[in-house]
N, C-alpha and C positions, 0 to 999 in steps of 0.2 A: 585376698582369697579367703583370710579366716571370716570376713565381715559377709563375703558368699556364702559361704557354708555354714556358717554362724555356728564358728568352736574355737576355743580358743588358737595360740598361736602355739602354745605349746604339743597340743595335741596335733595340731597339724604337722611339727618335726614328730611327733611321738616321744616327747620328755615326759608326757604325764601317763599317771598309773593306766589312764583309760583311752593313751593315743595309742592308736593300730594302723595311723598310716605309715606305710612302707615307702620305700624312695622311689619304687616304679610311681604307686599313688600320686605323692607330693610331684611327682615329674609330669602328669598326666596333668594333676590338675591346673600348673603350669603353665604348660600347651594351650591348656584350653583358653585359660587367662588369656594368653598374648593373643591367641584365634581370633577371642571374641572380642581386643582391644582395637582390632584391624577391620573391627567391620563397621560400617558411617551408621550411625543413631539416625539420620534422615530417612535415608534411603534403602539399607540394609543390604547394600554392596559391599564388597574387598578391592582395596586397592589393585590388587593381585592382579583383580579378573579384566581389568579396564589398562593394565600395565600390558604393552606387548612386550618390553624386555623379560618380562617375569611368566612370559605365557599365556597372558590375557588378551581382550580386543580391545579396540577403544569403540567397536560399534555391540560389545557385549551385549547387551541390556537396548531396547525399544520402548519409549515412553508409551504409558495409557495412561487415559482419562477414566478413575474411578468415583460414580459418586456412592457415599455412603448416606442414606438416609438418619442414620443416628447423627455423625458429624452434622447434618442438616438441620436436624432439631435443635439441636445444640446451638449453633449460630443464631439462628432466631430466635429462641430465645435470649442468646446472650445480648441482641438487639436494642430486647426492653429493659435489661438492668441501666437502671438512670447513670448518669455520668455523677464523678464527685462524689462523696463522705459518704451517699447514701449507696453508690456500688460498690465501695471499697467491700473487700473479699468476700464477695457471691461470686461461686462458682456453679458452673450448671452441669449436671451431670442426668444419666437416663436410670428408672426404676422401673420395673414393671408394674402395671396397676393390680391391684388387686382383683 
């Protein structure tokens, strides 16, 4: 959490001159840790919501088909970086032109 919020560890208990979080605080942010360790980096579901013992469905959520034009460019481009020494670490990413 302190690497979150980027302060130390001490001021997160409040041992330093300039920590002011309190316990509700530290319990809040917590919560929020464990919330957000429960949700899939894929998909941005909760186990929770697909669990029916826990209250969820397992027909929650209906797949779409999204395309994203950015991701599109992207691909294509990454087409033409050459295979071998000469692609190693090109990445392609989008700018706006001037």
């Amino acid at each position: 959490m302190c690497e979150t919020y980027r302060i130390p560890h001490s001021q997160l208990m409040g041992a330093s001159a300039g920590g002011r979080w309190s316990a509700l605080d530290r319990a809040k942010a917590v919560a929020w840790a464990e919330w957000k360790r429960d949700v899939c980096d894929g998909c941005g579901t909760r186990t929770g919501e697909w669990d029916e013992q826990r209250g969820g469905d397992r027909h929650a959520y209906v797949a779409q088909t999204v395309r994203c034009s950015g991701c599109e460019l992207i691909e294509m481009e990454q087409e033409q970086v050459p295979d071998g020494a000469e692609g190693r670490g090109v990445r392609i990413g989008l700018i706006k032109p001037s």
